[in-house]
C-alpha positions in Angstrom: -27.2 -25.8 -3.9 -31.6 -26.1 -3.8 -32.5 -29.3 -1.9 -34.4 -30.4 -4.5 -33.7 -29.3 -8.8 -36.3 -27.1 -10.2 -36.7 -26.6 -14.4 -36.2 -22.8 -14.2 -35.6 -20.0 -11.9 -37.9 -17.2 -10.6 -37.9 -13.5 -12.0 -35.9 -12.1 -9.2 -34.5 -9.0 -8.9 -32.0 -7.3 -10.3 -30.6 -5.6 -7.3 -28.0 -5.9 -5.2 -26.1 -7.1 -7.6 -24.3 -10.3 -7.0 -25.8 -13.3 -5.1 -28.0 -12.6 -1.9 -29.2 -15.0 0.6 -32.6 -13.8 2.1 -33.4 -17.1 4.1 -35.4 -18.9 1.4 -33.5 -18.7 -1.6 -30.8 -17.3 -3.0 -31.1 -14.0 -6.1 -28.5 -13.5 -8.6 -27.9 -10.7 -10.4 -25.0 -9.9 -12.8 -23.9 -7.2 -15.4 -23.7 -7.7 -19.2 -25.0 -4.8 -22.0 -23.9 -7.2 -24.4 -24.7 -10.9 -23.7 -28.1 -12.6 -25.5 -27.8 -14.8 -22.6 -26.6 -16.1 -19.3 -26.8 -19.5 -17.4 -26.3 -19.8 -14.1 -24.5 -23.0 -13.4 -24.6 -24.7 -9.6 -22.0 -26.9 -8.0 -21.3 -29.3 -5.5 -20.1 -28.5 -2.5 -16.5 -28.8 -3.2 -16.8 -26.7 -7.0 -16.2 -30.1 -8.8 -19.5 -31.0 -10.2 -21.9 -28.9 -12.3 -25.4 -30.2 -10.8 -27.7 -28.2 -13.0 -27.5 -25.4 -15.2 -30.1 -22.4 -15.5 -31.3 -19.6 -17.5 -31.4 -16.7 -15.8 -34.7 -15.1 -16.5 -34.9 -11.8 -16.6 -32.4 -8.8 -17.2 -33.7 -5.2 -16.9 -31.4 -2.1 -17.2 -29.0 -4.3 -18.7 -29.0 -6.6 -15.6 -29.3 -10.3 -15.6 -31.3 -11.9 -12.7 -33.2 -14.9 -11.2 -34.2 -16.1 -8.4 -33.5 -19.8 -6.8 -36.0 -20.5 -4.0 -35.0 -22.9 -1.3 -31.0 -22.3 -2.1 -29.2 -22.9 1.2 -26.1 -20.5 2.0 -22.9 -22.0 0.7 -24.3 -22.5 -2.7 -21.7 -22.7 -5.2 -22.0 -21.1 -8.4 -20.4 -19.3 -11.0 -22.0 -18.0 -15.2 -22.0 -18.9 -18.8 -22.7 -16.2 -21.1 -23.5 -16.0 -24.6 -23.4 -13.7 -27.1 -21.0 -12.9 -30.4 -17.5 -13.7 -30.4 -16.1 -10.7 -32.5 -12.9 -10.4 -30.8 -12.6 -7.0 -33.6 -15.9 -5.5 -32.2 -14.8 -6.4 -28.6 -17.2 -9.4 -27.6 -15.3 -12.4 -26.8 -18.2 -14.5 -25.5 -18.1 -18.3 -24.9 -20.3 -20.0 -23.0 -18.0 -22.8 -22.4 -16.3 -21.1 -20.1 -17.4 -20.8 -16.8 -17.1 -17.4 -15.5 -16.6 -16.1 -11.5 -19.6 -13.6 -10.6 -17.7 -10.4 -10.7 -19.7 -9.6 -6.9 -18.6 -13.4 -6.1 -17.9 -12.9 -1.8 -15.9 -16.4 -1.4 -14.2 -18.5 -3.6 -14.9 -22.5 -3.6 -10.9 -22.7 -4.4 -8.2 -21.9 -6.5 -7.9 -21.7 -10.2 -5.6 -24.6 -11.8 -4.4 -23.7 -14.7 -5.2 -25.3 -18.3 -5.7 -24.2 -21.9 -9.1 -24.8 -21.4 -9.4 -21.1 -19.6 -8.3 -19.3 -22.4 -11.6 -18.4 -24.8 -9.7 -19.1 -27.7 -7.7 -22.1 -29.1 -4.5 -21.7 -28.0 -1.2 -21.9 -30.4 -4.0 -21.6 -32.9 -2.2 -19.6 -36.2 -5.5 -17.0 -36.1 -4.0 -15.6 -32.1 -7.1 -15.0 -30.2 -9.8 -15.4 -33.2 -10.3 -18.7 -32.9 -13.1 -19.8 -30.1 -12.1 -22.7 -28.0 -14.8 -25.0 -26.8 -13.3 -26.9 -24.0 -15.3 -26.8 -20.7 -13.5 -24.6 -18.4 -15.6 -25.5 -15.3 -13.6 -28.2 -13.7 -10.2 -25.3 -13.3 -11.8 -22.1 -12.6 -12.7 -21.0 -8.7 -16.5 -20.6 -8.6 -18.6 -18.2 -5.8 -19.7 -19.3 -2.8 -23.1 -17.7 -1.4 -22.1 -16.9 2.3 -23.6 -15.1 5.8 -22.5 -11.4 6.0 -23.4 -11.1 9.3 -21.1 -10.8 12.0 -21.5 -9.6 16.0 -18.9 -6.5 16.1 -19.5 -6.0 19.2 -18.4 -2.3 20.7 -16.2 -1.8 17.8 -15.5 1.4 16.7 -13.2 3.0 14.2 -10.1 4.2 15.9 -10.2 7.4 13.7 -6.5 8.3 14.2 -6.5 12.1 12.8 -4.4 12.1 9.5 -1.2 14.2 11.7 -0.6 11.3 14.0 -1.3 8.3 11.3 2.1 6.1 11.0 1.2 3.6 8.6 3.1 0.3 8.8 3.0 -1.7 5.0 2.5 -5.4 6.0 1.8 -8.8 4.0 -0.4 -10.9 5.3 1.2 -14.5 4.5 5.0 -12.9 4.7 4.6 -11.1 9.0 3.7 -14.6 9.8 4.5 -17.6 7.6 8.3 -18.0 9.9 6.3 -17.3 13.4 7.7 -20.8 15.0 5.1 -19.8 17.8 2.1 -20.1 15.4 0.6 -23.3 14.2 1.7 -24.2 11.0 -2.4 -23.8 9.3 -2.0 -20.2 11.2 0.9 -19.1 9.6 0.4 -16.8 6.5 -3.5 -15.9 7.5 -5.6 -13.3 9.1 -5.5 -15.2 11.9 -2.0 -14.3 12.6 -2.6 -11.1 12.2 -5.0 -11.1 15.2 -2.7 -13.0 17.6 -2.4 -11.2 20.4 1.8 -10.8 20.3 1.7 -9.3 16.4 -0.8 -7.0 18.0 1.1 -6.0 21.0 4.9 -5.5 18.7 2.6 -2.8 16.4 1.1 -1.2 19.9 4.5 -1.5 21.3 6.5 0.0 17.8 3.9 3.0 18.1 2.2 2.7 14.9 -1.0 3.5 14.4 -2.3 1.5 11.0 -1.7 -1.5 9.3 -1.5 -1.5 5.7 -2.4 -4.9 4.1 -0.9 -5.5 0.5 -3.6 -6.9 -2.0 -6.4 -9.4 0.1 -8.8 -9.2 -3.2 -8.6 -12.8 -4.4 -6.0 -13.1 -7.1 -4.8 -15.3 -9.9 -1.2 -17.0 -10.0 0.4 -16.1 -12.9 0.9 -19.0 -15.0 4.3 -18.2 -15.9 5.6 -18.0 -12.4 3.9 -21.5 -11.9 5.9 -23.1 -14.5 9.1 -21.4 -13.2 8.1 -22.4 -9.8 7.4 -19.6 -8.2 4.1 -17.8 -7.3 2.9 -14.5 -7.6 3.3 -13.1 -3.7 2.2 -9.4 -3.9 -1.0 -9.8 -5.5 -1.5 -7.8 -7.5 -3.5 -9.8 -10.3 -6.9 -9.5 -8.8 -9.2 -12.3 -9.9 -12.6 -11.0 -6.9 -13.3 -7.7 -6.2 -15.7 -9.0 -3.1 -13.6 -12.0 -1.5 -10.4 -12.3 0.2 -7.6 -14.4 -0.4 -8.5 -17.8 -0.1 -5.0 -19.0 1.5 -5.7 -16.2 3.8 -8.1 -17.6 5.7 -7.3 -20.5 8.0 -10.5 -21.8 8.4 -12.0 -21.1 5.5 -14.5 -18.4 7.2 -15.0 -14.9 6.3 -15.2 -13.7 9.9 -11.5 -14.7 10.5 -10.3 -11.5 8.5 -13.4 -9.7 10.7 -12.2 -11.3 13.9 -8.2 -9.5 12.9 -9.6 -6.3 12.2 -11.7 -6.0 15.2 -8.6 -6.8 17.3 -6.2 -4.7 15.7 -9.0 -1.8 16.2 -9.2 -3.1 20.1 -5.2 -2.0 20.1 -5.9 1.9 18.0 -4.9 0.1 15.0 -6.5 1.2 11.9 -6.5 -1.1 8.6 -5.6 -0.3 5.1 -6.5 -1.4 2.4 -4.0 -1.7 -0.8 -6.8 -2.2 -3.7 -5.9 -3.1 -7.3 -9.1 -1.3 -9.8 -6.8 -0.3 -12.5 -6.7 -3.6 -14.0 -7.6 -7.4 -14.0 -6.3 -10.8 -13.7 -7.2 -11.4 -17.0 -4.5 -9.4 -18.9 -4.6 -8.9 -22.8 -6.2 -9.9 -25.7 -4.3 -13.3 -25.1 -5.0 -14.1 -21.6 -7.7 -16.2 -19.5 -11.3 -15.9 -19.9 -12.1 -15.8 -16.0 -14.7 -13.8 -15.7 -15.3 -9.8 -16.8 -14.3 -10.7 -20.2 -16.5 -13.4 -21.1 -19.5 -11.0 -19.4 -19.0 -7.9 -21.3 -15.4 -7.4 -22.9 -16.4 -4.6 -24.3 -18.2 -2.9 -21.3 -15.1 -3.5 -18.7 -12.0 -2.7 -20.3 -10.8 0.2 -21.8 -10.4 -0.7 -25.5 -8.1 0.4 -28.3 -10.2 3.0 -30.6 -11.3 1.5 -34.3 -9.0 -1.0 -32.9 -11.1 -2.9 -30.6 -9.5 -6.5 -30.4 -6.8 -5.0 -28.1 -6.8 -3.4 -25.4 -5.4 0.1 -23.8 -2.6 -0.9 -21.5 -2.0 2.2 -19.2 -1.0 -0.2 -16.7 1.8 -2.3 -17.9 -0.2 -5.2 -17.2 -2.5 -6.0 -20.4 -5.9 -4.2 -19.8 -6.9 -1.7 -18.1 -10.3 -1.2 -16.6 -12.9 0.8 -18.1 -14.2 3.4 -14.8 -16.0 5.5 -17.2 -18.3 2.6 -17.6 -21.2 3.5 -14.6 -21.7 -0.7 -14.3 -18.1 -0.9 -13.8 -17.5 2.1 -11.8 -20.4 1.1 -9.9 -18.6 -2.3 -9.4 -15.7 -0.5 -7.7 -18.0 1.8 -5.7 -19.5 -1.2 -4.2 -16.4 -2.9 -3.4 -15.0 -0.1 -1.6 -18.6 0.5 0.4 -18.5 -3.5 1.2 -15.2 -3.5 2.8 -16.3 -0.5 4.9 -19.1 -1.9 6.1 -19.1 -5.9 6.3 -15.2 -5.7 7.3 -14.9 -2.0 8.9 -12.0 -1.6 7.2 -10.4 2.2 7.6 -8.8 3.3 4.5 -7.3 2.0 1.2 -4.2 2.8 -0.6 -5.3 2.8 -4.3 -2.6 0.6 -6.8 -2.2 2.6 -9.7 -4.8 5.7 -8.3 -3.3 7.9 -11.6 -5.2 4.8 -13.9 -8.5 5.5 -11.8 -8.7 9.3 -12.6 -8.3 8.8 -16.1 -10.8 10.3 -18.9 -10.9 10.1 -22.8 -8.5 12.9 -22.5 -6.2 11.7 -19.8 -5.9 11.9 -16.4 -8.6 14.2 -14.5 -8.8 15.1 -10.3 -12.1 16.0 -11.2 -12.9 12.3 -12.8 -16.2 10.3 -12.2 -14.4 7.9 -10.1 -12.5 10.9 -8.2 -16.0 13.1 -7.8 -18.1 9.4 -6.8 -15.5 8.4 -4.0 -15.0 12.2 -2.3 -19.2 12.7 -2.3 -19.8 9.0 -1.1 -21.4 9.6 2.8 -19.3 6.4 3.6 -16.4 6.7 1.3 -15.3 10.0 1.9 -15.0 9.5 5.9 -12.0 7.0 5.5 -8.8 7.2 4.2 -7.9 7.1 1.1 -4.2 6.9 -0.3 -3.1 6.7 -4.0 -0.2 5.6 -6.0 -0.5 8.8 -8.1 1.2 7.1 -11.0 0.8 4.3 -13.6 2.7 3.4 -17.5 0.5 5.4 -19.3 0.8 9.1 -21.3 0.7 11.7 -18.5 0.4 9.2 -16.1 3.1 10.7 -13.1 0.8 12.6 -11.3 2.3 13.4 -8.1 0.5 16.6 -6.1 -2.3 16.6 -8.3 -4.5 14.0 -6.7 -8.2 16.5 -5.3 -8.3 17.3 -1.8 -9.0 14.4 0.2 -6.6 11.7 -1.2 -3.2 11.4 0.3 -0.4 10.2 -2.3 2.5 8.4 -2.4 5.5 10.9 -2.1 8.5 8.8 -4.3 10.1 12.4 -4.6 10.4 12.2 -0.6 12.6 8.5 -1.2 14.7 9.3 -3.5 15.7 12.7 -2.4 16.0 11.3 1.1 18.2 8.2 -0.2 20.4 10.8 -1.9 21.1 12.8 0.8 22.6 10.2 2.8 24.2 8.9 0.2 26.0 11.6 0.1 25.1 12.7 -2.9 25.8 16.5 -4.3 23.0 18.8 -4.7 20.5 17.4 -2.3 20.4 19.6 0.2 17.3 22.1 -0.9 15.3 19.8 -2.4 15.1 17.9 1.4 14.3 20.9 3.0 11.1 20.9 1.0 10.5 17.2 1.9 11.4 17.7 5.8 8.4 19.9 5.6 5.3 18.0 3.8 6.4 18.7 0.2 4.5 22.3 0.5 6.2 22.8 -3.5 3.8 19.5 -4.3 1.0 19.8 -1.7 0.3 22.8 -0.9 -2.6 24.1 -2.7 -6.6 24.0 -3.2 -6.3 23.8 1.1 -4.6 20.2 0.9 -2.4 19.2 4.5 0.7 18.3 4.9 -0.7 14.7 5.8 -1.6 14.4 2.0 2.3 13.7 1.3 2.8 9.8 2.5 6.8 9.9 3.0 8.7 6.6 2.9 11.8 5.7 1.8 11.2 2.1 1.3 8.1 -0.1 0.8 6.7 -3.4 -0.7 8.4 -2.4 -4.4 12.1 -2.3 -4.0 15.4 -2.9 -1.6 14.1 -3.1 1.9 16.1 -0.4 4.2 18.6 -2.9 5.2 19.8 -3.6 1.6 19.7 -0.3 0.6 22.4 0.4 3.0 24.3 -2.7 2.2 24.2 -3.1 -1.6 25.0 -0.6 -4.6 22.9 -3.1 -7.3 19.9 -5.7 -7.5 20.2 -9.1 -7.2 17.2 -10.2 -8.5 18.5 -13.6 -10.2 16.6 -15.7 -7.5 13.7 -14.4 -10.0 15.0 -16.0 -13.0 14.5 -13.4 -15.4 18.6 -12.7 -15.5 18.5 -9.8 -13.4 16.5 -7.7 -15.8 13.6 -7.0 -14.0 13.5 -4.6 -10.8 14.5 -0.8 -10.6 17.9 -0.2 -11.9 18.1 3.5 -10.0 17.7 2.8 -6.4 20.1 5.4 -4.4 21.7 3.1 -2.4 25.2 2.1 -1.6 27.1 -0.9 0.2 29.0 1.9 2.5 32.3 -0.4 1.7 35.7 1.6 1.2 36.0 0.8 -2.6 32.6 -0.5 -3.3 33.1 -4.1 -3.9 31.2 -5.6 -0.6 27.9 -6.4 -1.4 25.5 -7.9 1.4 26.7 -9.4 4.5 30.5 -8.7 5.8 32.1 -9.0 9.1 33.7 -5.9 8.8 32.9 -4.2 12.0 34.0 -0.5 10.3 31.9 -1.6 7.4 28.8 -2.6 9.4 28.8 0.3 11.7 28.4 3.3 8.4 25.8 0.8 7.3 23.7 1.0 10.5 24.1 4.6 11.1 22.9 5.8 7.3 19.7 3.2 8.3 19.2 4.8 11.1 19.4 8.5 9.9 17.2 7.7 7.3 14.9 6.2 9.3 14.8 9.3 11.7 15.0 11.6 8.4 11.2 9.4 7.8 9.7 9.5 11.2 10.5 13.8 11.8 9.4 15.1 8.9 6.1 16.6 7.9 3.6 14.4 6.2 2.7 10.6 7.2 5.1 8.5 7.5 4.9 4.9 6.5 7.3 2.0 7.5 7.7 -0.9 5.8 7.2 -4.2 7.6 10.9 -5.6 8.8 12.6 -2.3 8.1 12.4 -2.1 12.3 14.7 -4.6 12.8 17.1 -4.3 9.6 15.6 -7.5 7.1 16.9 -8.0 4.3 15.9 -9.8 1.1 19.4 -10.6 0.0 19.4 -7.3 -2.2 16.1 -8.3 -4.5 14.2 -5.3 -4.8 11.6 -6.7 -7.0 10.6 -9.6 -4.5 7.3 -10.0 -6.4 7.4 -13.2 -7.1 9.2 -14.6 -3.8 6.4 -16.3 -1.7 9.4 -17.7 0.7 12.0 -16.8 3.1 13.3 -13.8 0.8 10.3 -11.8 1.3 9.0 -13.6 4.5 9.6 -11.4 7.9 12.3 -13.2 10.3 11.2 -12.8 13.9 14.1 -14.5 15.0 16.0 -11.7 14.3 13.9 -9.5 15.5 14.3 -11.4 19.1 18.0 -11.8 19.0 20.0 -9.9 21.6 23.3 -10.6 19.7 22.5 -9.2 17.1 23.1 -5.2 17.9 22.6 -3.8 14.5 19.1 -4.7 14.7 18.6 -4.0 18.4 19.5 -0.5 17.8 17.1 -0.2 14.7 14.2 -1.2 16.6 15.2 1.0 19.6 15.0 3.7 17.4 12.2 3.6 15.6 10.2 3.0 19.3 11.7 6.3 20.6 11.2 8.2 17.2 7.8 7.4 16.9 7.3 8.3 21.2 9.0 11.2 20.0 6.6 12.1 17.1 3.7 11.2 19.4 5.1 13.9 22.3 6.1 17.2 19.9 2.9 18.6 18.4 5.8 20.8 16.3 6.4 17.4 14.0 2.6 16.7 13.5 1.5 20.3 12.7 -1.4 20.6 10.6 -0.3 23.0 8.7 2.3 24.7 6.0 4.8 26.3 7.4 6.5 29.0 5.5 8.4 31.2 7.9 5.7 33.9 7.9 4.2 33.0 11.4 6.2 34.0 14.8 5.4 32.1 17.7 7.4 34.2 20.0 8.6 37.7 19.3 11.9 37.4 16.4 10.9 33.3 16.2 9.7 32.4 13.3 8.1 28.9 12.9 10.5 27.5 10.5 14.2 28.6 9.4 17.0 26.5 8.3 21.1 27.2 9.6 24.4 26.2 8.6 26.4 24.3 11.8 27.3 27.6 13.1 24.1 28.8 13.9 23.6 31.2 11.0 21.0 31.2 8.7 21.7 29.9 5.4 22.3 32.6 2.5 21.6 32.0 -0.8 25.1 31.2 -1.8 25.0 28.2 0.9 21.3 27.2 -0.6 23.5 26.6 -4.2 26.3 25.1 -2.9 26.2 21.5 -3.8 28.6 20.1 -2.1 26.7 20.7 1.6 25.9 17.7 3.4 24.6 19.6 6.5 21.4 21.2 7.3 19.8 22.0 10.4 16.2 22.9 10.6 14.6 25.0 13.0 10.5 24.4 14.1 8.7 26.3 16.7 4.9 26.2 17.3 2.9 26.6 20.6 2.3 23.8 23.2 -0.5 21.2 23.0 -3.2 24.0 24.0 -3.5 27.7 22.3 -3.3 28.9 25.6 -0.6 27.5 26.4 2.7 30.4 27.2 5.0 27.8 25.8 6.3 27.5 22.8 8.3 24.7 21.7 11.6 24.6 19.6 13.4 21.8 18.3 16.0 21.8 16.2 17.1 19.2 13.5 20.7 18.5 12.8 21.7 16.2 9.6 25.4 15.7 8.9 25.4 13.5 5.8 28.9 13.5 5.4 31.9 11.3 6.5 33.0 13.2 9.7 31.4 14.1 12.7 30.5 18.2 12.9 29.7 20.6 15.8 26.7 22.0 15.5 25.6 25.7 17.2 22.1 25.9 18.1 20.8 29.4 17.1 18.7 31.3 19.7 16.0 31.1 21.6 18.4 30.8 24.7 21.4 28.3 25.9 18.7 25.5 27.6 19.1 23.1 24.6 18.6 19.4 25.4 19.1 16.4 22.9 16.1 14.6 22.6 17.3 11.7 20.0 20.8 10.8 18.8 20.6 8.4 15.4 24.3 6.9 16.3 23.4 6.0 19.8 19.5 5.7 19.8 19.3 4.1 23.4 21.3 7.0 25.2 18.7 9.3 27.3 17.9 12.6 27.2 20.3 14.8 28.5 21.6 18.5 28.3 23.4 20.5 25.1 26.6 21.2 26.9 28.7 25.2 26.3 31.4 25.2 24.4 34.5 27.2 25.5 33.1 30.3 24.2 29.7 30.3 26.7 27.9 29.2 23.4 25.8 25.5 23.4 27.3 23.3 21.0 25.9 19.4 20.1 28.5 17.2 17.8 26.4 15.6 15.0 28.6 12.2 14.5 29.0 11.7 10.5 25.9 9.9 9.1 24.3 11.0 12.0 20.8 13.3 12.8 20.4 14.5 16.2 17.4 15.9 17.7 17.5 19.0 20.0 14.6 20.6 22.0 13.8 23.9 23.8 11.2 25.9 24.7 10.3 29.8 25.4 7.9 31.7 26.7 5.4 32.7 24.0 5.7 36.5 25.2 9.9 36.4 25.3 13.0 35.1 22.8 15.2 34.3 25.5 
């Protein structure tokens, strides 16, 4: 704080909005349409003593500012504001509790929880109505004024074009908190993720970004607390503008800087996943930690004629108001500081179907939509939503504008049927083998717009999907209620009845193989493909698929089983996903930039898609409706790496879903098939399609297996 007290602050200005160092002093400057007034309040060091409390003197444009000469960096802070407390009308203010600048860029700590942050008497019989006047201060996290600056060096952007992106969905605290090579204060931070051996395993997988769940500053959930657990996704964001306090080691801003620069040294992007759609602060009955006690009325989308409650589109108790400019704005800024303080690369947008939504619903031509897509920052990284959320309309899948990639859940649970085994999948995956055209393909969108996975942060990981038929979520204690009922998955025992681990050898062997196929199902198909972490080695989380709340060795990666050599189920998984990946990087044909339809002809008579049945006919209309296939094979041909370029190159995909193993034919171009990749026996090389007894090439697809064939033809001749 100032070296020496002063009775009032300076006029300021009211932009940038937040708290700016400028080497004399320090300017504040914070939104509110509806306050009558707004202290700032300064802190010791360590966030436990209020040393002096200040007017701020001047708000223009509906923003409050002052100016604090002589205030050193590291000045901790944090609001009072007042105004009415008509909880009917939407104004909740109470100046007795201590509210975290909205643009805060560091906390001073954690919030511990008390009734003291709730802006209303608690168990009071009037709810919410009923202002309660205990000092807040000594709980809540309050900003810290910090240095942006930072020497990047030579670092650039990687700027992986959107066809070869393979995004791999990562946790800070769980990829590191069991690395026994790691001090324990290193474990769980960015400074793990910038150890030189986490670097080198993505380089070495063949990924090509990183995507970071939530690093935004959140609030523990006080219920988890008193069930002890903690909220380990988080998804409850409590700071737009700072990370994660536990994620940072040494308490310095430029560790997370120091991570991203060396995962961009390796041609490893970073993502992003950003939380807008809603706040920490939850409904009309939870905390007063900050937006609420600025401007309730101004940040959160509010019931009409109704305005004590709030629109809830999210599932989690408000939902945040981005036809507001101020709060729009807010985001904008957010996004543009992670940019360009952390040179972040992307963001994956929690909820993105919340952030398009108007008075009349959701809108791909909404303000936040048209603001990010024109922004001359913005628009030049990549952005990925979750193009859902809880509310009327809100499943929004394909209809994102151009320039957003979404979130394909179609792509998961088709996939996870197929293998299954179950009936009627078959033409449904032959749209999602080839970038979800049915969803995607208008207004000029790419197939990179369609993110496939089949697992990720939210539900079983791919090991338990292939080793249990139903949640087990009690470690949760919410009596196996919460979580997804509908997962597609199986335990692949004879009668059903073994869930989890078995030493069944038969039992183990169908659960690897159905991993592995849809793994390879993933990584060869059009669109981006996006691995979640652990799923390379087979981890499991003991068949919770809502791990949410599980900041332990349930959600925490294993490494040790990773490294084990005895353990072949999980050699094999990471052997294939290396190769697949090589694989995807080698064959332009699987990162096409483009729809394919069947309309173009590479070669004479070769047209650039076709699907057969395992004799090496096309598939008739008949086979199309028949529900119980479990084959497919899916021809691709496109021209070599240059246009120039006389060769054209065929591959041919071959899924057998079913129990026993099935010849396939290839169809022409020519006899001079190869197999590229085999799903049962990823380690085996490359090596030759052998003739059958009638002159003809012919590859056995083992059941719950997908093999890769290749070819290529000149571009003037079918051979």
């Amino acid at each position: 704080m100032a070296s020496a007290p002063i009775d009032r602050l300076l006029p300021g200005k009211p932009y940038p909005l937040g708290a700016h160092w400028d080497g004399l002093g320090v300017n504040f400057a914070v939104f509110s349409a509806n306050a009558s007034r707004i202290d700032l309040c300064l802190f010791s060091a360590n966030g436990r003593r209020e040393m002096q409390r200040l007017q701020l003197p001047e708000c223009t444009d509906e923003i409050w500012h002052g100016y604090l000469p002589h205030a050193p960096l590291g000045t901790t802070y944090g609001y009072r504001a007042f105004g009415p407390h008509e909880p009917a009308r939407g104004h909740r203010f109470n100046p007795h509790k201590l509210l975290l600048d909205p643009y805060a860029r560091q906390l001073s700590g954690p919030v511990r929880w008390s009734d003291a942050l709730f802006g209303y008497r608690l168990n009071s019989p009037r709810a919410d109505l009923t202002p309660d006047r205990r000092d807040s201060a000594p709980m809540m996290a309050k900003g810290v004024v910090v240095d942006e600056s930072f020497h990047w060096g030579d670092d650039r952007p990687p700027d992986v074009p959107w066809p070869r992106t393979t995004i791999y969905e990562a946790h800070v605290r769980g990829v590191s908190m069991l690395r026994e090579d790691l001090l324990p204060h290193v474990r769980g931070t960015f400074a793990a993720l910038a150890d030189p051996r986490f670097v080198d395993h993505l380089h070495a997988l063949g990924v090509t970004a990183v995507e970071l769940l939530p690093v935004h500053a959140f609030l523990q959930d006080r219920f988890l607390i008193e069930r002890g657990l903690r909220n380990y996704w988080g998804y409850n964001s409590l700071a737009f503008f700072a990370p994660e306090p536990q994620y940072l080691s040494t308490n310095q801003l430029h560790e997370m800087k120091v991570a991203i620069r060396r995962l961009h040294a390796a041609g490893i992007e970073v993502i992003l996943d950003v939380v807008y759609n809603h706040t920490c602060e939850g409904n009309e009955l939870g905390p007063t930690v900050s937006w609420r006690g600025l401007d309730n009325a101004s940040y959160y989308r509010l019931m009409p004629g109704d305005e004590r409650h709030y629109i809830n589109d999210t599932g989690c108790g408000n939902t945040l108001n981005m036809s507001h400019p101020r709060v729009l704005q807010m985001v904008m800024d957010s996004l543009r500081y992670w940019v360009q303080c952390f040179h972040v690369d992307g963001f994956r947008f929690d909820l993105g179907s919340t952030l398009g939504r108007e008075a009349q619903g959701f809108d791909p031509g909404s303000g936040f939509f048209d603001a990010l897509l024109q922004d001359p920052v913005l628009s030049r990284v990549k952005l990925i939503s979750e193009p859902w959320d809880l509310g009327p309309g809100g499943y929004q899948v394909g209809n994102h504008p151009p320039g957003f990639a979404e979130w394909n859940d179609k792509f998961r649970d088709n996939t996870r049927r197929f293998w299954r085994g179950d009936a009627g999948q078959r033409g449904e995956l032959a749209a999602r083998l080839t970038g979800s055209a049915d969803l995607f393909d208008r207004r000029h969108r790419k197939p990179w717009a369609s993110i496939n996975f089949i697992t990720a942060h939210d539900g079983f990981t791919l090991a338990d999907l292939v080793s249990y038929s139903h949640k087990h979520n009690e470690a949760n204690r919410e009596d196996n209620r919460d979580g997804s009922d509908d997962n597609a998955s199986a335990n692949w025992s004879p009668d059903g009845s073994v869930e989890g681990p078995t030493d069944d050898a038969r039992i183990l062997d169908t659960r690897g193989r159905v991993a592995r196929a849809l793994m390879t199902t993933l990584l060869l198909s059009q669109g981006t493909p996006m691995i979640t972490a652990g799923d390379e080695w087979g981890r499991s989380q003991n068949g919770n698929n809502n791990a949410y709340c599980q900041d332990g060795p349930i959600s925490w990666l294993d490494w040790n089983d990773a490294a084990d050599p005895a353990n072949a189920a999980n050699a094999a998984m990471l052997s294939c996903v290396r190769r697949l990946l090589a694989l995807r990087k080698q064959l332009p044909v699987l990162t096409e930039n483009r729809f394919v339809h069947g309309r173009t002809r590479p070669a004479p008579g070769l047209a650039d898609i076709a699907w057969f049945d395992p004799d090496g006919n096309e598939l008739s209309p008949d086979q199309w409706a028949n529900p119980e296939e479990r084959t497919l094979a899916l021809r691709r041909a496109a021209h070599g790496n240059h246009t120039d370029d006389d060769t054209v190159q065929v591959i041919l995909l071959c899924l057998n879903a079913g129990g026993t193993d099935v010849e396939f034919r290839p169809p022409p171009p020519g006899t001079q098939w190869r197999v590229l990749f085999d799903s049962t026996a990823p380690d085996n090389d490359e090596a030759p399609v052998r003739n059958g007894a009638d002159g003809r090439a012919a590859q056995r697809v083992p059941a719950h297996g997908a093999v890769l064939l290749a070819a290529n033809v000149s571009r003037d001749e079918n051979g």
